[in-house]
N, C-alpha and C positions, 0 to 999 in steps of 0.2 A: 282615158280617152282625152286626146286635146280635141276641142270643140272650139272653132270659129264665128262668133256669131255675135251681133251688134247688138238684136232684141232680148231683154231682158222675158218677156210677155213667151216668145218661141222658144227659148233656152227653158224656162219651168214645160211648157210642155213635150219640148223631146225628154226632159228628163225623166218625166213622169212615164211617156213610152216607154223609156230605156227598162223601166220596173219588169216589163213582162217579158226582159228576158233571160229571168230566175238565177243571176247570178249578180253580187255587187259590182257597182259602176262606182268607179272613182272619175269626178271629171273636173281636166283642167281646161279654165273657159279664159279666152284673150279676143280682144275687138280689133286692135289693132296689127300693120306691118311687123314692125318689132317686136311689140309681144311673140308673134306667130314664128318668127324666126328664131326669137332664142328659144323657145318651145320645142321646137322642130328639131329635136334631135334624136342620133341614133337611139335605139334600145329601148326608152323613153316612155313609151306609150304603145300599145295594143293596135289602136284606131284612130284616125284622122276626120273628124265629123266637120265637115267647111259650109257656112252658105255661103251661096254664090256670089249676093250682091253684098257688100256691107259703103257706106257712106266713103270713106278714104281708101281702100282695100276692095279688091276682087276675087274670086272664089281660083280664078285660071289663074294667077301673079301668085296663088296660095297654092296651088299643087303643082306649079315650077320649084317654088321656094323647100318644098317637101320632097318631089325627086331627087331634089339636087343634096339636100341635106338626109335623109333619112328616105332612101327610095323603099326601103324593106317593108315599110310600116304602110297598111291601107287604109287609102284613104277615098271617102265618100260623102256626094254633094249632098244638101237639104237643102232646099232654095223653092220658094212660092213662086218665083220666074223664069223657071230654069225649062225653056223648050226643049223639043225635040231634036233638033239641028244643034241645040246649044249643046244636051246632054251627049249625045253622040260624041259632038268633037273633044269634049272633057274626056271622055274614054278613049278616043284615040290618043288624047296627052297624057297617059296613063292614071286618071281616077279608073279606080275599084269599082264604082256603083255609083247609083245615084237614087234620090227621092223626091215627092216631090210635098210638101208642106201638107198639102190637101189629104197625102193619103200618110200620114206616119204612121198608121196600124201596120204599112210595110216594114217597119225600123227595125225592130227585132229579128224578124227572117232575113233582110238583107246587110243587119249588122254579123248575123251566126254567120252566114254564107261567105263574110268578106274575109273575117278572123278565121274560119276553115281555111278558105284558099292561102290565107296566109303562110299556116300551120304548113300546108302541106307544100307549098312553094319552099320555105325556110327547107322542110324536110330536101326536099330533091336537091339545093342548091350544096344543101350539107353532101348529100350523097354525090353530086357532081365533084366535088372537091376533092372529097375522098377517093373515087374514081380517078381524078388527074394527079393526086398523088401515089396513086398506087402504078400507074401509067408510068410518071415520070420515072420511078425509081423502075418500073419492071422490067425494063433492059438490063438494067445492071444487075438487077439479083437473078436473071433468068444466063447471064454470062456466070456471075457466080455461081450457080445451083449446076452449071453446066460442068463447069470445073470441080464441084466438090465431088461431085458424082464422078466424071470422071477418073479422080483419083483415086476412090473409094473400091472402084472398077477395078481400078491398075493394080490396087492394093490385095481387093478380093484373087483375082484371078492370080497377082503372088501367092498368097496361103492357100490358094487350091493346088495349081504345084505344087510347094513345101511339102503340104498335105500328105499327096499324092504319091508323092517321093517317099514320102519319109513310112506311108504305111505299107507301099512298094519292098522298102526294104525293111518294115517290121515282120511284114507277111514272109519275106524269105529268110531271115533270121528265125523265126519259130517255127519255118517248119524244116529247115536244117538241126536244130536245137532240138526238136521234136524228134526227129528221124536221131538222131547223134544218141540221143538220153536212151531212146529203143534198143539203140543197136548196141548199144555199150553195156545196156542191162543186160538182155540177152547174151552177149558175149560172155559177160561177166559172169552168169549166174550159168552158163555152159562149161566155163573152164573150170569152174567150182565141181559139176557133176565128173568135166572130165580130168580133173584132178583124184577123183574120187576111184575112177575107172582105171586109169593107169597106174595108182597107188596098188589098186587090188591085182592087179594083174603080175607087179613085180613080186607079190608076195606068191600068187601063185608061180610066178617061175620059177622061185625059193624051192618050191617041193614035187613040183610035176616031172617024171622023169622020161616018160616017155615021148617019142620024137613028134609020134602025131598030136599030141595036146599041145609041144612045145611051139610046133608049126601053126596053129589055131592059136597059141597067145600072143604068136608073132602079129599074127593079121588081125587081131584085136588090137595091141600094143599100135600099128600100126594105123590102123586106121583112127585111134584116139590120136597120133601122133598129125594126119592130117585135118582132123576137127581144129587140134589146139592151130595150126596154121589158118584154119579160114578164123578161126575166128581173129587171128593176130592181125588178119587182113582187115576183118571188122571194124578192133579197135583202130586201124590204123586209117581208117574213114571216119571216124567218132571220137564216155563214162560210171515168279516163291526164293523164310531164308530166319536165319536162326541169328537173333535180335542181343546184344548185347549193350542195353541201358544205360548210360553213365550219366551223371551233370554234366553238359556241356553248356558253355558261357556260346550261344551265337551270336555276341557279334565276335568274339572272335573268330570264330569260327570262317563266318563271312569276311571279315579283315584280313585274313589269311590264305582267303581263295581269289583275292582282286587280281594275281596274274593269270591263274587258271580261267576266272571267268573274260577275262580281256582278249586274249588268245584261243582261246573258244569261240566269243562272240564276235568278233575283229574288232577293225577299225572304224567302219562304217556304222556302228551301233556306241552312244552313250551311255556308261554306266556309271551312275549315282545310286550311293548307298545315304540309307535315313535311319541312323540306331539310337535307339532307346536307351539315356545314360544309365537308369537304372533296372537294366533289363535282369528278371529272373532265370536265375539257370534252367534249362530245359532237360528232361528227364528222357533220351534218345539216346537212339546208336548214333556215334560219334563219326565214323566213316558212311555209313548210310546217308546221315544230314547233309554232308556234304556233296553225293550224290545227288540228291534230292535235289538242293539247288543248284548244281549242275545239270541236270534233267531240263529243269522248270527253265532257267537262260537257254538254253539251245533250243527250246520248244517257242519262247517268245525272240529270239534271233531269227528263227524261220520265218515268222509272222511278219517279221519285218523285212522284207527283200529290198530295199530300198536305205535301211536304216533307218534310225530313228532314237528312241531312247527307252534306256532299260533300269531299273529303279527296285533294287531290294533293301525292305525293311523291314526292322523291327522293330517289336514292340507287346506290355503288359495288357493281355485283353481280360476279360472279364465276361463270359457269355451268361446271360441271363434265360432268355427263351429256349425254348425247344426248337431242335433243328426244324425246318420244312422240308429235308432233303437226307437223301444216307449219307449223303458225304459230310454234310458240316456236323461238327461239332455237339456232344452233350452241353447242357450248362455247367460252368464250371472256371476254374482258373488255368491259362494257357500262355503258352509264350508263345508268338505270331513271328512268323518267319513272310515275308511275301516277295512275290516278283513281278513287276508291272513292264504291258511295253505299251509301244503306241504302232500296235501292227493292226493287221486286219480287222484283231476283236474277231468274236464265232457266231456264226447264228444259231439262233435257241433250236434249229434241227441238231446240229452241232453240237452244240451246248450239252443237247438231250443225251446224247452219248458218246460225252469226251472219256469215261472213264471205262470204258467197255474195251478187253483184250482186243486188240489186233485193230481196232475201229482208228485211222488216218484219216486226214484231207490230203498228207501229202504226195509225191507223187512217189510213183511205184521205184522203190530202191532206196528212196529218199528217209522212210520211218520203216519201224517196225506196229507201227500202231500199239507196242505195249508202255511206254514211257510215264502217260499220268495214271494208267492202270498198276504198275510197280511203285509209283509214286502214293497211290492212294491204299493198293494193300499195305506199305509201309505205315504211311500215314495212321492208319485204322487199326494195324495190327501197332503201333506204340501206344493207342489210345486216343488218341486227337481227332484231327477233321481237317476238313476242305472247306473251302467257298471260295466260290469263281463269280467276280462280277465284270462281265464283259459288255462292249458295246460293237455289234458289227460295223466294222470301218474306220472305230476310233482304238480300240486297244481292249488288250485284257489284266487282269489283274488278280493272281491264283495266291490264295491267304493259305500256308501252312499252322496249323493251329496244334502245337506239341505240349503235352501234359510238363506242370511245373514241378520242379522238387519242392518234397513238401519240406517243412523246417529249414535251417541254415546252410545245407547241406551248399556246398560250395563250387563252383564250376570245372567240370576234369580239366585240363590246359587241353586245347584239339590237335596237339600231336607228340607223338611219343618223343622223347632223347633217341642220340644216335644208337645206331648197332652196327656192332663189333662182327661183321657178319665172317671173319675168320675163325671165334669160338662158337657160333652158330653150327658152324658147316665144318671141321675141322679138316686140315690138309688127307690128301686122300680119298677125297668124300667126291663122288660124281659130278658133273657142271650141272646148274640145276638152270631150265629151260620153262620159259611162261610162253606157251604157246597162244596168242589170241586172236580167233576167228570166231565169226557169226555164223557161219553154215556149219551144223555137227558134224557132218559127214567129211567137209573138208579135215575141219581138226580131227577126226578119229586118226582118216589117213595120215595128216603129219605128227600127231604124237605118237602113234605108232612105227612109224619109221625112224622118229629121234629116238624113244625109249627101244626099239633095237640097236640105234648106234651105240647104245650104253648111257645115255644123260637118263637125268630125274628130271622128268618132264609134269609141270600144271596147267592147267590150261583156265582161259578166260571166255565167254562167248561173245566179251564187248569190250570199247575203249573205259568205259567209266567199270567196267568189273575187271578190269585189270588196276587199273589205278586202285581198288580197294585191294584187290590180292596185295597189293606189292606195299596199300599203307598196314597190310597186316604182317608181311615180313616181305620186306627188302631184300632179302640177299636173294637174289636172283642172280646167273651168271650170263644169260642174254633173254633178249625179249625178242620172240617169233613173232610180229607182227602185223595182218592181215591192209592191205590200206583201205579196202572198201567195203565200210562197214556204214548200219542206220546210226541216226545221232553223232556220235564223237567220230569220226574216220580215224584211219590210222596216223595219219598225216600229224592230224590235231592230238591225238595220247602222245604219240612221241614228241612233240614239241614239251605236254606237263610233263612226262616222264623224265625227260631231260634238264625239265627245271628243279623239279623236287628230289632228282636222284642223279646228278651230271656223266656220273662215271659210268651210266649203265648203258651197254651196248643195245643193238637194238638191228635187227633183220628183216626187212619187209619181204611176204610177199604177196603177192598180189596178179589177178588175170590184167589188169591195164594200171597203169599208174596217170597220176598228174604229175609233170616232170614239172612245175612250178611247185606246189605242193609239198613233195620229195625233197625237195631243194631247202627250205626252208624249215624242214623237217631234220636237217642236215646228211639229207643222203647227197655224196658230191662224187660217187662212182658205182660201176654196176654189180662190186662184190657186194654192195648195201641192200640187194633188192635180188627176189628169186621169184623168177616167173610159171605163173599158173599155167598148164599142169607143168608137175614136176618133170624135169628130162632124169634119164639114171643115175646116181650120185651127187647129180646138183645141191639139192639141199641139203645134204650130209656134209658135202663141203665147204658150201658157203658159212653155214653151222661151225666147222672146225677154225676156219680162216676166221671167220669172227671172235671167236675162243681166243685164237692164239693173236690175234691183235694186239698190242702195246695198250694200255688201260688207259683213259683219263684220268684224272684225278677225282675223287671221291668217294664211293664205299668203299671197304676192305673186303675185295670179295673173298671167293674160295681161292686160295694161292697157288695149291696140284690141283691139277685137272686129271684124270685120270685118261 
């Protein structure tokens, strides 16, 4: 408190007032002008305590001097002569209060009261300011805010178009896509029955002799003859085993399959391999393993429709516990074959019965649903295990777990020396024919009509069981084969076929083909391909023409054909 006051005798009693009002007083006391003026500054002091009269100095020349310098701070008279008229006009010069000597038991109430109004004056002035700055700038941020927004707008109602567009034309891509994959199945799996139909039909004209049966397998004949037309219209709107054991070293194994697995899985999918330097040989069928991980890639290739990356490795395990599951593993010593992707991963519905016959996600035409169920009777029936640790949405990762050789026993190399397949097969000897289709019934009818044209006819019911027939003897003189089949299509066997074996011819047929596909498969005219159903002598012919073709270079087939 600066305190204005001349008498020593009234200074000890306002102070002694000042007590009862329960909080400390600091007071700075000046008699004079200048004292009062250097005093009188901002911030400085709380309250302004002035008598009125003092000898050289006046109470009014003392709350000019305080306006002018420190208007903020309040200020209130004490003065023994300080009238009513007088007090008045001190409050219109802006004093805060006043007193009057006689009554200081006032001092305390109208000291709280003066420091209140203060408090709460500073508060509003604060809040006035903030107001006028929030004014001054609110035009301009309300121009800005108008602008952001508006562009945000311009921006939105772009990506609702884009949007709009873009699921416009997702929605009529899948169900074009949709309706195509229907109709091309059906077609597909129509020309197979009616392959089936008109196969058996020429066998019956073989022996029917009379006129009216022959007229009845006319109009059968015939009417298979316009099924195979609607469905050409269709397409043309739309697509168990006895185990023999060796050491085999897998990483060779796998070192050895990196073009097969590449052209399998394409381009759109990364493969890295992770092999173990000192990997134990593994005690398996040698063409079956290879199978195996051919299976396992094409199953995690599906997984990935987008691409992504695929990861076989191996490695010495050691399983200690007891399985929790029939598929994994006894405890024991094992050599770990695995194939990892970064695809869907399966949900534990999934999960629960990935190894069950015929059980798929994929779509219909797409699997056979038996893939990790021949993978696991395998697996089981060598003695090993399974474990599959997946995550839905990030990937899966299927561990082959194959029993080790016990002792030194050395790794078989994973694939045989050449063969001589002209001391195999010696001149003279029938063309010999690998028939491969997945419908039995298809294959019944074509190997029965090539084994009446006179060939030695085998047959396969898939891309990867022909590729073992043929790593178990090569001398084939052509290969009949199917283009649309679950897993490997025909497309993709004859790409390996042609890698592993260059000289070996190769016949597609097939109810629709992909002329991309086919192309690359190196079919580049249409004696390469015989269309489902059979017409009369079609296939027989294309059969011979392909026989008698100029060889490429590499087996030594059979040299007479008979």
């Amino acid at each position: 408190m600066l305190h204005l006051e001349d008498s020593d005798l009234d200074a000890e009693l306002i102070e002694a007032e000042l007590e009862a009002i329960g909080h400390p007083v600091v007071i700075e006391r000046v008699m004079t002008r200048d004292d009062f003026a250097a005093a009188a500054l901002p911030a400085r002091h709380d309250l302004i305590l002035a008598d009125y009269v003092l000898p050289t100095f006046d109470g009014i020349s003392a709350l000019g001097i305080a306006r002018a310098q420190c208007p903020e701070i309040p200020f209130v008279f004490c003065s023994g002569t300080l009238g009513e008229d007088v007090a008045v006009e001190a409050l219109k010069n802006g004093a805060t209060d006043y007193i009057t000597k006689q009554r200081l038991d006032r001092m305390p109430r109208t000291i709280i009261r003066a420091l209140a109004e203060a408090r709460a004056r500073a508060d509003r002035h604060a809040a006035e300011a903030a107001l006028q700055a929030v004014n001054e700038t609110l035009e301009i941020r309300i121009i800005e805010r108008t602008r952001e927004l508006a562009e945000a707008n311009a921006e939105l109602k772009h990506e609702i178009a884009e949007r709009e567009r873009a699921e416009d034309a997702l929605r009529l891509n899948q169900r074009l896509e949709a309706v195509g994959q229907l109709t091309s199945g059906v077609a597909h799996d129509f020309n197979n029955l009616l392959t089936v139909i008109a196969g058996n039909i020429e066998f019956l004209e073989r022996v029917v002799s009379d006129e009216r049966s022959k007229r009845r397998l006319a109009m059968m004949k015939g009417a298979a003859d316009r099924g195979a037309r609607l469905t050409a219209q269709l397409l043309a709107f739309s697509r168990r085993q006895r185990l023999e054991p060796t050491p085999v070293g897998l990483n060779q194994t796998v070192a050895s399959m990196g073009d097969l697995l590449q052209s399998s899985i394409g381009g759109a999918v990364q493969i890295e391999t992770l092999l173990q330097a000192d990997l134990w040989p593994a005690l398996v069928d040698a063409t079956q393993i290879e199978l195996v991980i051919l299976n396992l890639a094409i199953n995690a290739r599906d997984a990935m429709a987008v691409g992504g990356r695929l990861t076989v490795e191996t490695a010495n395990v050691t399983i200690t516990g007891a399985p929790s599951r029939p598929e994994q593993p006894q405890p024991g010593e094992y050599v770990m074959v695995s194939v990892s992707d970064t695809g869907t991963g399966m949900t534990p519905e999934v999960r629960a019965r990935v190894f069950e016959p015929f059980f798929t996600t994929k779509e219909v035409g797409k699997g056979s649903g038996l893939g990790l169920a021949q993978v696991y009777g395998f697996v089981k029936q060598s003695g090993g295990g399974i474990r599959i640790d997946t995550v839905s949405g990030e990937g899966t990762s299927i561990k082959v777990y194959l029993p080790r050789v016990d002792g030194d026993a050395s790794a078989a190399p994973p694939r045989p020396g050449p063969i001589d397949c002209a001391r195999a097969h010696p001149p003279g000897s029938r063309p010999i024919l690998l028939v491969v289709d997945d419908d039995a019934e298809v294959r019944e009818v074509t190997t029965t009509r090539l084994a009446e044209a006179g060939y030695d006819v085998r047959e396969a019911p898939s891309g990867l069981q022909a590729l073992a027939a043929l790593e178990a003897d090569p001398c084939v003189d052509l290969v009949v084969l199917d283009f649309a089949m679950p897993g490997m299509n025909g497309a993709e066997a004859a790409i390996e076929i042609r890698k592993r074996w260059p000289g070996m011819p190769i016949l597609f047929v097939t109810g629709f083909a992909d002329t991309d596909a086919l192309t690359k498969a190196g079919v580049d005219r249409s004696d390469g391909i015989v269309l489902k159903p059979f017409r009369v002598g079609e296939l027989e012919r294309k059969v011979a023409n392909a026989l008698a073709a100029p060889m490429a270079p590499g087996l030594r087939l059979v040299s007479n054909r008979s």
